[in-house]
C-alpha positions in Angstrom: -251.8 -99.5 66.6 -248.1 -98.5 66.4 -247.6 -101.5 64.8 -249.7 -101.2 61.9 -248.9 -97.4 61.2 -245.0 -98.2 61.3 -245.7 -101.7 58.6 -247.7 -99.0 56.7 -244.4 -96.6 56.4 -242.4 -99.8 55.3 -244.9 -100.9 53.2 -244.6 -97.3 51.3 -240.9 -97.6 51.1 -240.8 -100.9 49.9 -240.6 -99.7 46.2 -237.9 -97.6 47.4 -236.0 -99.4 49.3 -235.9 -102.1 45.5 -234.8 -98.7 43.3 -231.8 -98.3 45.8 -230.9 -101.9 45.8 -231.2 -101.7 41.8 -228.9 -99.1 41.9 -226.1 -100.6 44.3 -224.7 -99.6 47.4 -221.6 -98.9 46.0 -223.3 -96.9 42.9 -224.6 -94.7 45.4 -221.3 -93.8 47.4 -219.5 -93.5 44.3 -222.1 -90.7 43.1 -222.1 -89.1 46.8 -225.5 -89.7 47.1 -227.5 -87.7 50.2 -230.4 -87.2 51.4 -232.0 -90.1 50.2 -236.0 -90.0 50.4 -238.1 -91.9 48.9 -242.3 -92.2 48.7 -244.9 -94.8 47.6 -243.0 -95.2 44.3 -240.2 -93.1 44.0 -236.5 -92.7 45.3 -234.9 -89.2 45.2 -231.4 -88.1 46.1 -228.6 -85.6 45.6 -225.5 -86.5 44.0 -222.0 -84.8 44.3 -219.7 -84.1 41.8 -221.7 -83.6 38.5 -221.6 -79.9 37.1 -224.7 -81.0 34.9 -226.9 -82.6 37.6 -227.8 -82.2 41.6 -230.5 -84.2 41.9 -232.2 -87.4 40.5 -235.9 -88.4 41.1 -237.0 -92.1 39.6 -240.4 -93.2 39.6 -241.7 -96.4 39.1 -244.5 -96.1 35.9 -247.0 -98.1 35.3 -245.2 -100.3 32.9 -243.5 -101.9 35.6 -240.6 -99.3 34.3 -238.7 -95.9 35.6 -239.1 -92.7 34.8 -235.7 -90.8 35.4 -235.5 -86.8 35.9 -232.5 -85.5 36.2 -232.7 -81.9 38.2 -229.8 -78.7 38.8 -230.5 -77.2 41.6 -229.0 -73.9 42.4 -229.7 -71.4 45.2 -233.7 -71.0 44.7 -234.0 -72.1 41.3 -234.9 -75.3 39.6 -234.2 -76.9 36.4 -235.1 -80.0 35.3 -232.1 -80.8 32.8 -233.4 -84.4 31.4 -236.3 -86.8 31.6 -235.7 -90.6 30.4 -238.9 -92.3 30.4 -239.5 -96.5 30.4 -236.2 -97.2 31.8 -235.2 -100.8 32.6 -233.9 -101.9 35.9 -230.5 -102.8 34.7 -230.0 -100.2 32.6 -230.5 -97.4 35.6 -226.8 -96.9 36.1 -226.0 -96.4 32.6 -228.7 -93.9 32.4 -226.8 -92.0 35.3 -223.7 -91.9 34.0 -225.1 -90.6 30.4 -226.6 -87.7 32.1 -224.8 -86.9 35.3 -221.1 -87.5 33.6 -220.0 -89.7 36.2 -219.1 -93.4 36.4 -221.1 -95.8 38.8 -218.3 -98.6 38.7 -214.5 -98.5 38.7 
């Protein structure tokens, strides 16, 4: 039974698990990403260093696309500064560094 309940978590981080790989390793520590959390088609972190973003939420659509929102968090309140909708794999860190400000690669 343990067995099957812990392949079911995998299963729901599978989609995940392919954003962060899309993004790169080295993307990710050069953003300061933290707290990285993810659900059955999503993959959510905080980012350092960006005076215009803290957060970024993407979400795999139904197009076989991402949908980027780009969120400031600050004490208790939330704003969600941009959404970029039907976003192509290989264009996800360009999209990052036109809204956060910072570069993904040296």
């Amino acid at each position: 039974m343990l067995k099957k309940i812990v392949g079911l978590i995998e299963a729901d981080m599978t989609i995940a698990n392919t954003i962060r790989d899309q993004i790169g390793h080295k993307e990710l520590y050069m953003l300061g990403a933290q707290n990285l959390g993810g659900g059955e088609n999503y993959l959510s972190f905080k980012i350092r260093g960006s005076n215009k973003v803290s957060h970024i939420k993407i979400t795999l659509n139904g197009k076989d696309l991402y949908d980027m929102e780009f969120i400031k968090v600050r004490g208790t309140t939330m704003k969600k500064v941009n959404v970029e909708n039907d976003v192509y794999a290989e264009d996800l860190n360009k999209m990052i560094e036109k809204n956060t400000g910072l570069y993904t690669s040296l």
